[in-house]
Backbone as a printed PyTorch tensor [residue, N CA C, xyz], in Angstrom:
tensor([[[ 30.3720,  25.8110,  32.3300],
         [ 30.8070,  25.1760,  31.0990],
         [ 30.5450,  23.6700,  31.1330]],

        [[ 30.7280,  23.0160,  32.3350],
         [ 30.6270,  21.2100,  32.7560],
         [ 29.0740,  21.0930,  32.3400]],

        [[ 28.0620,  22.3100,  32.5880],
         [ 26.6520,  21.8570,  32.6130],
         [ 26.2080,  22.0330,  31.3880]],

        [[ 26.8260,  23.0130,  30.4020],
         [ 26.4580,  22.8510,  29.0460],
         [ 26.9530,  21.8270,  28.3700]],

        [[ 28.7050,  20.9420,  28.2290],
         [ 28.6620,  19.8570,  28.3670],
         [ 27.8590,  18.4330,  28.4130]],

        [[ 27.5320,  18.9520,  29.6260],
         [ 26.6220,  17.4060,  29.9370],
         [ 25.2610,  17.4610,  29.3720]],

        [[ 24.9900,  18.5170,  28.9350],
         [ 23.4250,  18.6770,  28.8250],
         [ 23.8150,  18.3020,  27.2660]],

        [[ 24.5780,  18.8410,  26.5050],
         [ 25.0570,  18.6510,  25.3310],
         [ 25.2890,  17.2370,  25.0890]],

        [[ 26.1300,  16.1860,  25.8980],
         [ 26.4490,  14.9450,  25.5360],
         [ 25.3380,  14.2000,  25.9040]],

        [[ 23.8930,  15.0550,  26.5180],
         [ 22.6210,  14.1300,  26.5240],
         [ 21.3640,  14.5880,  25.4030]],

        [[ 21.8430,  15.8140,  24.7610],
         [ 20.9910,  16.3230,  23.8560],
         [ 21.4010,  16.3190,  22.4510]],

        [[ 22.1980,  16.1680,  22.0010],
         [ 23.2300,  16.6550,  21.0350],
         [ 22.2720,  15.8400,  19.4760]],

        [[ 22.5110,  14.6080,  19.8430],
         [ 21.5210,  13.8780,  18.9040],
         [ 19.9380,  14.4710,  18.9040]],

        [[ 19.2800,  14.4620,  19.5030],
         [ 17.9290,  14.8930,  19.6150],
         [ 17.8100,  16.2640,  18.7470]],

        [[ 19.1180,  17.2760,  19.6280],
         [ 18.6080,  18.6840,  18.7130],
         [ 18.8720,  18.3280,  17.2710]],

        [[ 19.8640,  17.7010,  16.5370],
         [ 20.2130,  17.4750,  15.2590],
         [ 19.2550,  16.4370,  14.2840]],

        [[ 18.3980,  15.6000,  15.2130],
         [ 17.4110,  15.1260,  14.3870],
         [ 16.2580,  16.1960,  14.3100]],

        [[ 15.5790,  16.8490,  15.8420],
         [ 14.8320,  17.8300,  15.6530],
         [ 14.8950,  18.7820,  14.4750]],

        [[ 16.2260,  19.2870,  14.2790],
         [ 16.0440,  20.3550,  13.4920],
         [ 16.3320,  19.3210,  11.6370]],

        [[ 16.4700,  18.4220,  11.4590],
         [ 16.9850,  18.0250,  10.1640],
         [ 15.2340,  17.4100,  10.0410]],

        [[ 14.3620,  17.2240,  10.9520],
         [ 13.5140,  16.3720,  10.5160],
         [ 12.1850,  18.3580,  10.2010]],

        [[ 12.8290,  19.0260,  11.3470],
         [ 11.9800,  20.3440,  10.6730],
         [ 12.4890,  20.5920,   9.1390]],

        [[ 13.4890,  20.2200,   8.7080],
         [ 13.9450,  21.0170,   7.7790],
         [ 12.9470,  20.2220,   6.5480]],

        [[ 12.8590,  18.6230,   7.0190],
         [ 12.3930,  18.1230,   5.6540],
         [ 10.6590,  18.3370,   5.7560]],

        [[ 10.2700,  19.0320,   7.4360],
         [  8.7880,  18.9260,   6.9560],
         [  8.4090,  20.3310,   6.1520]],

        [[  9.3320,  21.1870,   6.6810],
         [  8.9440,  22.5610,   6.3700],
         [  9.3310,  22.7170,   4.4090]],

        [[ 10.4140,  21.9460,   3.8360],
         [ 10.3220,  21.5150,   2.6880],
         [  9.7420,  21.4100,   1.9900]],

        [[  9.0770,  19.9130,   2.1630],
         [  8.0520,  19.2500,   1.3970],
         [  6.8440,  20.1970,   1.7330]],

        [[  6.4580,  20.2240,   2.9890],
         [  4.9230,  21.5570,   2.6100],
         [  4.9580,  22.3240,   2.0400]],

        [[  6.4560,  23.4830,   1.8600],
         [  6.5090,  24.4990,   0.9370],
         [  6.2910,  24.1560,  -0.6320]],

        [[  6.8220,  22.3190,  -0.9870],
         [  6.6830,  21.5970,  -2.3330],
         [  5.3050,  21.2760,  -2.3210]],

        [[  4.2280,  21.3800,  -1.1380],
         [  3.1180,  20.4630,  -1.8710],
         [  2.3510,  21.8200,  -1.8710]],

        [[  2.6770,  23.1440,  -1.1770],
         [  1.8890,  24.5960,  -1.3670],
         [  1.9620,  24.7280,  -2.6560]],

        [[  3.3070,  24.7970,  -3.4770],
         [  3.6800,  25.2790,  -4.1310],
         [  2.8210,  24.5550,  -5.3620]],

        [[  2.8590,  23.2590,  -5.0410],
         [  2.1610,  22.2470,  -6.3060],
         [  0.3830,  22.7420,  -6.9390]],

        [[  0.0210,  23.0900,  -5.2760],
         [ -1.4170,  23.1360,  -5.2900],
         [ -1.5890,  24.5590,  -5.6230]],

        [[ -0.8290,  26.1230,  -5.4430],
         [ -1.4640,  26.7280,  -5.2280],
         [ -1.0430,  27.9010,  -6.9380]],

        [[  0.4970,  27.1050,  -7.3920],
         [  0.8620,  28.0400,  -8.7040],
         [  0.9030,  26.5970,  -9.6220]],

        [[  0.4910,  25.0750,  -9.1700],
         [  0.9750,  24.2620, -10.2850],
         [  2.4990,  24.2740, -10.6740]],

        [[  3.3050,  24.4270,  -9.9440],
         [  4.7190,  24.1500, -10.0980],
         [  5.4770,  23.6580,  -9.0030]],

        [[  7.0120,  23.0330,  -8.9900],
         [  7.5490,  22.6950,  -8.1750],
         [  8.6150,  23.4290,  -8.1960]],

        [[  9.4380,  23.2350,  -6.8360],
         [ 11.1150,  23.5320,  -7.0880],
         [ 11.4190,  22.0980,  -7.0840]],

        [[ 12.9650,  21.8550,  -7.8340],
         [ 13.5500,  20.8980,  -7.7880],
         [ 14.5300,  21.1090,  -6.4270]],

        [[ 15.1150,  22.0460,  -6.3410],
         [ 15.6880,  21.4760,  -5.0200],
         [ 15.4010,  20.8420,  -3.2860]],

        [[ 14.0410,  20.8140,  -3.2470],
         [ 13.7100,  20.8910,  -1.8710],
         [ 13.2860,  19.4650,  -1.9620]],

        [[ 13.0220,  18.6140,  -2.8760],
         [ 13.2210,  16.8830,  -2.4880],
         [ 14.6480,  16.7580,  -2.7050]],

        [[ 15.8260,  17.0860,  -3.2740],
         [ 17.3530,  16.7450,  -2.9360],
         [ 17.4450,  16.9160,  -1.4260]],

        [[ 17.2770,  18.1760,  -1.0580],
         [ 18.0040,  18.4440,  -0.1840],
         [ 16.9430,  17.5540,   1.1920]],

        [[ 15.7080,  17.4250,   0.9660],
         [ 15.0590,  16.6980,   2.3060],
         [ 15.4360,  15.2540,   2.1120]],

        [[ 16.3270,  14.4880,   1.3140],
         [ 16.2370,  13.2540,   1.0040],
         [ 18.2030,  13.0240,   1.6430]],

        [[ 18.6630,  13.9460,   1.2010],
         [ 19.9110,  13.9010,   1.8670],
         [ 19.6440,  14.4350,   3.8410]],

        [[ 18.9020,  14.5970,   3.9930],
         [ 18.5630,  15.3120,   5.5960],
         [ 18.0590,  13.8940,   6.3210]],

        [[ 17.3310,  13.0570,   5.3840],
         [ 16.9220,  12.0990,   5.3140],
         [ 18.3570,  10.9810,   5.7570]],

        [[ 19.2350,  11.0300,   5.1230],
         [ 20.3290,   9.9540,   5.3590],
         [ 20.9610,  10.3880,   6.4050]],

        [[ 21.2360,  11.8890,   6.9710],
         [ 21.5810,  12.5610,   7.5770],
         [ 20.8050,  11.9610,   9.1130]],

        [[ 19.6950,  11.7390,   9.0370],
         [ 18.6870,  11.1150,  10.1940],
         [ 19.2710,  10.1920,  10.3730]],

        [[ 19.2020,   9.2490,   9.5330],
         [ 19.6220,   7.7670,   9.7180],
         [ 21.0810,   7.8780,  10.3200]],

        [[ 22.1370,   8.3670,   9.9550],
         [ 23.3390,   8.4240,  10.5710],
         [ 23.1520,   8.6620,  11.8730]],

        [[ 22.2300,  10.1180,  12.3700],
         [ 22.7200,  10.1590,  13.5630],
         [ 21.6730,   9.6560,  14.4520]],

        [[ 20.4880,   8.6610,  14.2050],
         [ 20.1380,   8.0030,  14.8510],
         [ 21.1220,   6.1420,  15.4000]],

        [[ 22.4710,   6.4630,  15.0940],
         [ 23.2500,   5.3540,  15.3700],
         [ 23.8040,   5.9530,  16.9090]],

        [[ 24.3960,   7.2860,  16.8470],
         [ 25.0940,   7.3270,  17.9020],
         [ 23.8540,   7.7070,  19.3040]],

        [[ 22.6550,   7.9290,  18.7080],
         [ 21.4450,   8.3640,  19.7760],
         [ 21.3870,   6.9320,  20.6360]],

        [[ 21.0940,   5.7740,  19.4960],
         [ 20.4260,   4.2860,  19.7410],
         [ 22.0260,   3.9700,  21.0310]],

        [[ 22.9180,   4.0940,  20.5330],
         [ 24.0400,   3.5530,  21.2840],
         [ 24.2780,   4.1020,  22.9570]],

        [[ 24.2190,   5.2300,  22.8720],
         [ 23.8670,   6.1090,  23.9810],
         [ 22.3320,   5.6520,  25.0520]],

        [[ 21.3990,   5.4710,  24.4800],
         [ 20.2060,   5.0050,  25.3420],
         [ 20.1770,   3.7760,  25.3540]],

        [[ 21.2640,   3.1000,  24.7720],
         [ 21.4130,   1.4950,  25.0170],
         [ 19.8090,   0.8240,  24.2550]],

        [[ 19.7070,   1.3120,  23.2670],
         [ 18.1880,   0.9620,  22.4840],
         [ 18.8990,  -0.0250,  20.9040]],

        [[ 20.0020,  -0.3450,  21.0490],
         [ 20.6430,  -1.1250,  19.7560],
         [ 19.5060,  -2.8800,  19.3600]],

        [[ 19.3570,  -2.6330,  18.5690],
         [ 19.0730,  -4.4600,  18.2740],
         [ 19.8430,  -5.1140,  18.8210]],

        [[ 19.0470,  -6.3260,  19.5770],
         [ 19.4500,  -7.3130,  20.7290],
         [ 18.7230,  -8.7330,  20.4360]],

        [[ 19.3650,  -9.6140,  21.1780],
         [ 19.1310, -10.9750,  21.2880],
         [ 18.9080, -11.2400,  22.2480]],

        [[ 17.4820, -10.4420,  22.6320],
         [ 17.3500, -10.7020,  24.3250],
         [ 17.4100, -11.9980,  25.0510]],

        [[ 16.4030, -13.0560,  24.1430],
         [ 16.4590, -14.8360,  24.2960],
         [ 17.7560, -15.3670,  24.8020]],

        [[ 18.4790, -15.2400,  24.4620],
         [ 19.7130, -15.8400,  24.3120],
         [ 20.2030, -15.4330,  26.0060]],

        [[ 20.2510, -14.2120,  25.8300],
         [ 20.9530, -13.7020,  26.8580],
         [ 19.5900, -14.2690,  28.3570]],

        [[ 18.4710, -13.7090,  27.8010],
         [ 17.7030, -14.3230,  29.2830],
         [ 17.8260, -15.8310,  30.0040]],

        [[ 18.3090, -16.3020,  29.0930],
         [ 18.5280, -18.4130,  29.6870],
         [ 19.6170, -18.2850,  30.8670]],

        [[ 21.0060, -17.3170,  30.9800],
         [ 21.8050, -17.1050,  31.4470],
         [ 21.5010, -16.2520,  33.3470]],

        [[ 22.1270, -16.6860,  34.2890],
         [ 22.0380, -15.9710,  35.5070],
         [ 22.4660, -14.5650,  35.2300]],

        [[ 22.4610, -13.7370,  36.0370],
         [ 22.1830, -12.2550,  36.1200],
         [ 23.4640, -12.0830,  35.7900]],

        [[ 24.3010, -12.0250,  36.9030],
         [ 26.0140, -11.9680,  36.5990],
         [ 26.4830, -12.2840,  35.5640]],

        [[ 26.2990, -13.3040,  34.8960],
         [ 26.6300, -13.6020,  33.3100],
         [ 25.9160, -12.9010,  32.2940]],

        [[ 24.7290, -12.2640,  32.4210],
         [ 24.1320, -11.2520,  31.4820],
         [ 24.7290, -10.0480,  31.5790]],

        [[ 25.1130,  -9.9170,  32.3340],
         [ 26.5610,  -8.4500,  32.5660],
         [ 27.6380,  -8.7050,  31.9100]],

        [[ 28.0830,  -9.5690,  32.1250],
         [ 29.5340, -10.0780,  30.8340],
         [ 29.0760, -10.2820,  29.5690]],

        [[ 28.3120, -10.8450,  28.9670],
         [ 27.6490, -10.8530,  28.0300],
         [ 27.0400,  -9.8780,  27.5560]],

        [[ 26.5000,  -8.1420,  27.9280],
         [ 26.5960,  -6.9530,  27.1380],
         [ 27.8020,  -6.6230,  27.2730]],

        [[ 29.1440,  -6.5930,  28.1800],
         [ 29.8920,  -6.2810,  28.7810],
         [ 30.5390,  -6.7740,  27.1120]],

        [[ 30.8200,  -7.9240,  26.9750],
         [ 31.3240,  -8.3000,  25.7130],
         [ 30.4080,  -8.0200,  24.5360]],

        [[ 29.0710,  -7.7270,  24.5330],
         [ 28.3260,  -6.9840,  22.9480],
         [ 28.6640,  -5.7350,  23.0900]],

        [[ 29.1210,  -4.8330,  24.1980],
         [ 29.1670,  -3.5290,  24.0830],
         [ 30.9810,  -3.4320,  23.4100]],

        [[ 31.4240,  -4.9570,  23.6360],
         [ 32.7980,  -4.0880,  23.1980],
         [ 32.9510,  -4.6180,  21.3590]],

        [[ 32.1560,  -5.4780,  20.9680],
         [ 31.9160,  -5.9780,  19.7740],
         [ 31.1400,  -4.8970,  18.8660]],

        [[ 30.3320,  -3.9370,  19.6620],
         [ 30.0130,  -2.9410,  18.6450],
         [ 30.8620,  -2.1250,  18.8180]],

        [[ 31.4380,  -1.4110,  20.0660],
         [ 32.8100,  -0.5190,  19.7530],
         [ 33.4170,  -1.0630,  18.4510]],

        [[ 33.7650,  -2.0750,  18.6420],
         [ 35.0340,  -2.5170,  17.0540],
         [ 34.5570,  -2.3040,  16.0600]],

        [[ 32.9420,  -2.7310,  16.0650],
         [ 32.8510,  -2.4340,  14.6590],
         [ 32.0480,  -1.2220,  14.3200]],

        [[ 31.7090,  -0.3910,  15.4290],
         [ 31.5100,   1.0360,  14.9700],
         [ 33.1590,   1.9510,  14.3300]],

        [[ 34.5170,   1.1460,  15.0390],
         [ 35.7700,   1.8310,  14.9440],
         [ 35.8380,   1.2860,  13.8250]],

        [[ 35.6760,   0.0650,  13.2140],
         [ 36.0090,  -0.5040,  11.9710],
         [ 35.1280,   0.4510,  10.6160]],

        [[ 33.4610,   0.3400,  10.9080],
         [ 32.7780,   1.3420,  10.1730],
         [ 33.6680,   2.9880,   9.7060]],

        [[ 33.9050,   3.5710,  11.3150],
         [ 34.6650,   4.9400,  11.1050],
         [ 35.7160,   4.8850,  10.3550]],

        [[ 36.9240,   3.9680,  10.2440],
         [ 37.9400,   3.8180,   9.7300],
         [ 37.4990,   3.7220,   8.2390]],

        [[ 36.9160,   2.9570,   7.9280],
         [ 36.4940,   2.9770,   6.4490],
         [ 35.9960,   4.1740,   5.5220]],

        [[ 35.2970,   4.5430,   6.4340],
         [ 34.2390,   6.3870,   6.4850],
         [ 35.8120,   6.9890,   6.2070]],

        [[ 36.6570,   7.2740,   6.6810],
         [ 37.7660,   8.2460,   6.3910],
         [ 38.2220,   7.9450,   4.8280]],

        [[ 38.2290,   6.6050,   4.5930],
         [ 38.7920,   6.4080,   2.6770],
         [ 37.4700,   6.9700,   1.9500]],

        [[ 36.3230,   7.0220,   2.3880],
         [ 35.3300,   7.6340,   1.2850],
         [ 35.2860,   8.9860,   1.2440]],

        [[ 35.4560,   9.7650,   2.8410],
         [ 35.5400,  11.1500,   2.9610],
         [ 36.9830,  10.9910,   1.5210]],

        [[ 38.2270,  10.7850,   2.2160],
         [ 39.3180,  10.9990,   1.5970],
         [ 38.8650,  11.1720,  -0.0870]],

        [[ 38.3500,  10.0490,  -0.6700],
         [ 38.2310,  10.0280,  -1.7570],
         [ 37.0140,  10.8130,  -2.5950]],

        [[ 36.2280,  11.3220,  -1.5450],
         [ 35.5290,  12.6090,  -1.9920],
         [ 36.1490,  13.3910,  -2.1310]],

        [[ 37.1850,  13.9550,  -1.1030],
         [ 38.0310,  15.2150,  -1.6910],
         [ 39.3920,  15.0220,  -2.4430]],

        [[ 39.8650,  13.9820,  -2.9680],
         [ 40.5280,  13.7530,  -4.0340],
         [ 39.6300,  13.9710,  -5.1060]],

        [[ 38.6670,  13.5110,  -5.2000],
         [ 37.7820,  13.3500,  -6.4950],
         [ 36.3600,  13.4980,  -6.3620]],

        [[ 36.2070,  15.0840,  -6.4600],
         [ 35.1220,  15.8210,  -6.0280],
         [ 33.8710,  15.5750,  -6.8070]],

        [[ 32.6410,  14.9990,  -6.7040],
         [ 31.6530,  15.0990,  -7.5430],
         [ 30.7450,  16.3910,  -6.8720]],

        [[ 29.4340,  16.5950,  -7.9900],
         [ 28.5280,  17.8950,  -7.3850],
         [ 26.8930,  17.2030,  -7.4720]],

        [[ 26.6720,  17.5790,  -6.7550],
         [ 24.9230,  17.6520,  -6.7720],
         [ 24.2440,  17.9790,  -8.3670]],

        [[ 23.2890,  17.0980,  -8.9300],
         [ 22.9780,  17.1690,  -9.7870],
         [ 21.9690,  18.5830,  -9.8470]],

        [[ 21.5030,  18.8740,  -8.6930],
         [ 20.2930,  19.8500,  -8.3570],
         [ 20.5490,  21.3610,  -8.1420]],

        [[ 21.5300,  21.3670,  -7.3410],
         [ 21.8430,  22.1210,  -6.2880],
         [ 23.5190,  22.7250,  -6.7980]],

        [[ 24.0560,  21.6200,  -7.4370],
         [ 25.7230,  21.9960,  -7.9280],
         [ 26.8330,  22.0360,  -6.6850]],

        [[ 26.4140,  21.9080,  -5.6300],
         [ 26.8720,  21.8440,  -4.2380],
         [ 28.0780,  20.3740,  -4.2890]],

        [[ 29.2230,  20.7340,  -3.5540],
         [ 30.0520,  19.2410,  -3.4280],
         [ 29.4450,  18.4290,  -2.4320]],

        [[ 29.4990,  16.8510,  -3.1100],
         [ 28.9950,  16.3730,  -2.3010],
         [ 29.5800,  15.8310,  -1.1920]],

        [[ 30.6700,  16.1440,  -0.6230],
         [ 31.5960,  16.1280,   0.4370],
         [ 30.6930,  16.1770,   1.9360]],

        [[ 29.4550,  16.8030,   1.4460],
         [ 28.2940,  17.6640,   2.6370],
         [ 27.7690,  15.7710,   2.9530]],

        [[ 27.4770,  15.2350,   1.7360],
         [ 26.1170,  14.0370,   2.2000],
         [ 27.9470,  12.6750,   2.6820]],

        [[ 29.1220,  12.8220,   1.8500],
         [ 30.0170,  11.3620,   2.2830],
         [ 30.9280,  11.5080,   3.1040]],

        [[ 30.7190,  13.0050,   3.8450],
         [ 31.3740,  13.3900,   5.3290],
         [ 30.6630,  13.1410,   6.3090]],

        [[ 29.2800,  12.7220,   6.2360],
         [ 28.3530,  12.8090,   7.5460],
         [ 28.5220,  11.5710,   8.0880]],

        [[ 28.8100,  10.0160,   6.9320],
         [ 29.0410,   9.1780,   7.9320],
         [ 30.1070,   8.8090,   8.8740]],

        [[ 31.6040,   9.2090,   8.3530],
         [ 32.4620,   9.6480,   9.1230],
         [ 32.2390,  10.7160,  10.0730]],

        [[ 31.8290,  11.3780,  10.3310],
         [ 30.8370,  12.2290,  11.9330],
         [ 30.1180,  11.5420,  12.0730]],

        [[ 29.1930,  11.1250,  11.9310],
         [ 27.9930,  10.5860,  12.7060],
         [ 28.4810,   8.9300,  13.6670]],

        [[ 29.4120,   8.3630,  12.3370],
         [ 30.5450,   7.1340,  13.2520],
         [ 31.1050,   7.2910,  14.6120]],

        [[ 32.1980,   8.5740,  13.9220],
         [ 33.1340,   9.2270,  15.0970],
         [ 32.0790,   9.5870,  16.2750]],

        [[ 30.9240,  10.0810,  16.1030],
         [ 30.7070,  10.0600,  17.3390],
         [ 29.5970,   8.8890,  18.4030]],

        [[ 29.4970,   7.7410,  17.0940],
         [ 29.3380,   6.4390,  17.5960],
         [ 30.1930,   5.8650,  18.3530]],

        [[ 31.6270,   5.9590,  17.9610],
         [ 32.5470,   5.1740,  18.2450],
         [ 32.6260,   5.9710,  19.7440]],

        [[ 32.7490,   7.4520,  20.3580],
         [ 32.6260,   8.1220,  21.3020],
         [ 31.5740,   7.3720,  22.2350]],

        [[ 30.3590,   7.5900,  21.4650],
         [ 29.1980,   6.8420,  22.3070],
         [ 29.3000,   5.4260,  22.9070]],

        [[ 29.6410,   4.5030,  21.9630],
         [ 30.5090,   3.3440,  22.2330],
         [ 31.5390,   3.2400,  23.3460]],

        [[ 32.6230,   4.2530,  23.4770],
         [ 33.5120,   4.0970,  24.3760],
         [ 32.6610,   4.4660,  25.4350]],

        [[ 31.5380,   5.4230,  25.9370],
         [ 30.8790,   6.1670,  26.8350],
         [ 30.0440,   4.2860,  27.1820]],

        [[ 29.4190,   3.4820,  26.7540],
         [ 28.8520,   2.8320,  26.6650],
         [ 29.3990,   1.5690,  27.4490]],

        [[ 30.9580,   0.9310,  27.3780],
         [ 31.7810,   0.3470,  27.5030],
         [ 32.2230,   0.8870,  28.7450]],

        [[ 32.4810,   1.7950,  29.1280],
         [ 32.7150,   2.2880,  30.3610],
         [ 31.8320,   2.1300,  31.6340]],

        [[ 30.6700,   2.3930,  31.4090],
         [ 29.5130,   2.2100,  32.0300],
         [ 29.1260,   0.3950,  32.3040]],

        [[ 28.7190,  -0.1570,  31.2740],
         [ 29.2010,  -1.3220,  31.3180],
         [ 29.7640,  -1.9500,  32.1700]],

        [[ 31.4600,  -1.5330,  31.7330],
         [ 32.4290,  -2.1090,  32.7820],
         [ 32.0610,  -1.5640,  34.4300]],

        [[ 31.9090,  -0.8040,  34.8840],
         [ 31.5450,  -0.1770,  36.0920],
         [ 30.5980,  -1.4170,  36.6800]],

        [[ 29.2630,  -1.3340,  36.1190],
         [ 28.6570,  -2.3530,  36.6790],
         [ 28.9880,  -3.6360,  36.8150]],

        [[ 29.5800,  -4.3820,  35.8030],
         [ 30.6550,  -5.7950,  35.4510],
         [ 31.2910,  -5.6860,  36.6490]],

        [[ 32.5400,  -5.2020,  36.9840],
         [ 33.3060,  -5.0640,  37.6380],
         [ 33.1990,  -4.3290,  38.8130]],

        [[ 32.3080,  -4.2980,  39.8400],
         [ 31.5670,  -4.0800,  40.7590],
         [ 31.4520,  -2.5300,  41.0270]],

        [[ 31.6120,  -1.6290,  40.7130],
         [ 31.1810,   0.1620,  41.4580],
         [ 30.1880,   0.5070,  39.9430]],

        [[ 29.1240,   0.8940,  40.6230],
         [ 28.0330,   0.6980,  40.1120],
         [ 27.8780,   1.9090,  39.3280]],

        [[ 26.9050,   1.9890,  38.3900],
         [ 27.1010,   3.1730,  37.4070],
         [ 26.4400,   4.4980,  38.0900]],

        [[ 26.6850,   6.3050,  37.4640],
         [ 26.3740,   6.9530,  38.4070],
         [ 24.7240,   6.8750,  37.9800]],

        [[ 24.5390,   6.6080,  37.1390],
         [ 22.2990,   6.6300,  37.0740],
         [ 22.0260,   5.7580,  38.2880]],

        [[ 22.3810,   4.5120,  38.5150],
         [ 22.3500,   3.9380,  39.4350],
         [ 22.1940,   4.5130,  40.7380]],

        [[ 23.7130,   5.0210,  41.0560],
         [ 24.0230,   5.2420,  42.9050],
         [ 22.8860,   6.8820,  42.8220]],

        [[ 22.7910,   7.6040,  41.9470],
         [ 21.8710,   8.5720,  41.7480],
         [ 20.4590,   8.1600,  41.9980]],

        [[ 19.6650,   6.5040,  41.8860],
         [ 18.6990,   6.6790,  42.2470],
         [ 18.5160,   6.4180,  43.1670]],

        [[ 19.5720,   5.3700,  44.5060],
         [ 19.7750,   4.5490,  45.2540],
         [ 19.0020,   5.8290,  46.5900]],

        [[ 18.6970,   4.9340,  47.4170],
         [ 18.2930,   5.8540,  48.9050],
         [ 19.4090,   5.8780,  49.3200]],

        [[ 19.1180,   6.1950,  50.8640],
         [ 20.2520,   6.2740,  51.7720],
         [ 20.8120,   4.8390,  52.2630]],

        [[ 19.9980,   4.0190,  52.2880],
         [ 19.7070,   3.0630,  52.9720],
         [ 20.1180,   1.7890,  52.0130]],

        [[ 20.0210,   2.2290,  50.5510],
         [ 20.4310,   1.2740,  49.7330],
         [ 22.1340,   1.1850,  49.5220]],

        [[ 22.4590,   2.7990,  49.7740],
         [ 24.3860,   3.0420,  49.5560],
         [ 24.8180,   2.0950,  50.1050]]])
């Protein structure tokens, strides 16, 4: 169960863009077959690849946070000795925690107020609860990634070194 887990908290993003980015290619080809081969379209298959579409973008936040790939100010930080460039992500890693928790917190009044006051898909008739619930998930599990991020961090900051680290170390380096 620990190894599906872990394989999960290193795949989880990947399979969910994989399959949302099949969904919009297999889509649109069925829309441009369809164009070329009867002269007609469906209307639903650009809704739904354009919401799969925002759906990407969300959960490429908690992927970027996790591989430590976020927009940076590398300059800034390179003028500084080594030890102080550790406190210095040490403190950007806890400045995006807040405001990934600040983002999520907000995400709960729009979910909320989707299901107080339900609108539908103009296309499809579907609630749209599906496209102003994803950024509250895709947050929540920023803010996760974030804490996973901050932890690691601190490890190295505060001297016992992270496990990617002592995992590549020889014998000789322990």
């Amino acid at each position: 169960m620990t190894r599906v887990l872990k394989w999960l908290d290193s795949h989880l993003e990947e399979i969910m863009l994989s399959i949302l980015l099949a969904v919009i290619a297999c889509l649109l080809f069925l829309q441009i077959v369809l164009r070329v081969v009867t002269k007609n379209t469906l209307s639903w298959p650009e809704e739904v690849s354009r919401y799969c579409f925002v759906y990407i973008a969300f959960f490429c936040i908690p992927m970027c946070i996790r591989d430590n790939r976020m927009l940076k100010v590398d300059i800034i930080v390179g003028l500084f000795p080594e030890r102080m460039k550790k406190y210095l992500m040490y403190f950007g890693d806890i400045f995006c925690l807040v405001l990934w928790s600040f983002l999520f917190y907000h995400a709960w009044f729009v979910l909320q107020n989707a299901v107080v006051r339900p609108t539908y898909s103009q296309t499809l008739g579907y609630n749209m609860i599906l496209l102003y619930g994803m950024p509250f998930f895709a947050l929540g599990l920023a803010v996760l990634r974030g804490i996973q991020r901050v932890f690691r961090t601190s490890r190295e900051v505060f001297g016992r070194p992270a496990q990617e680290e002592t995992k590549n170390m020889t014998k000789e380096e322990k």
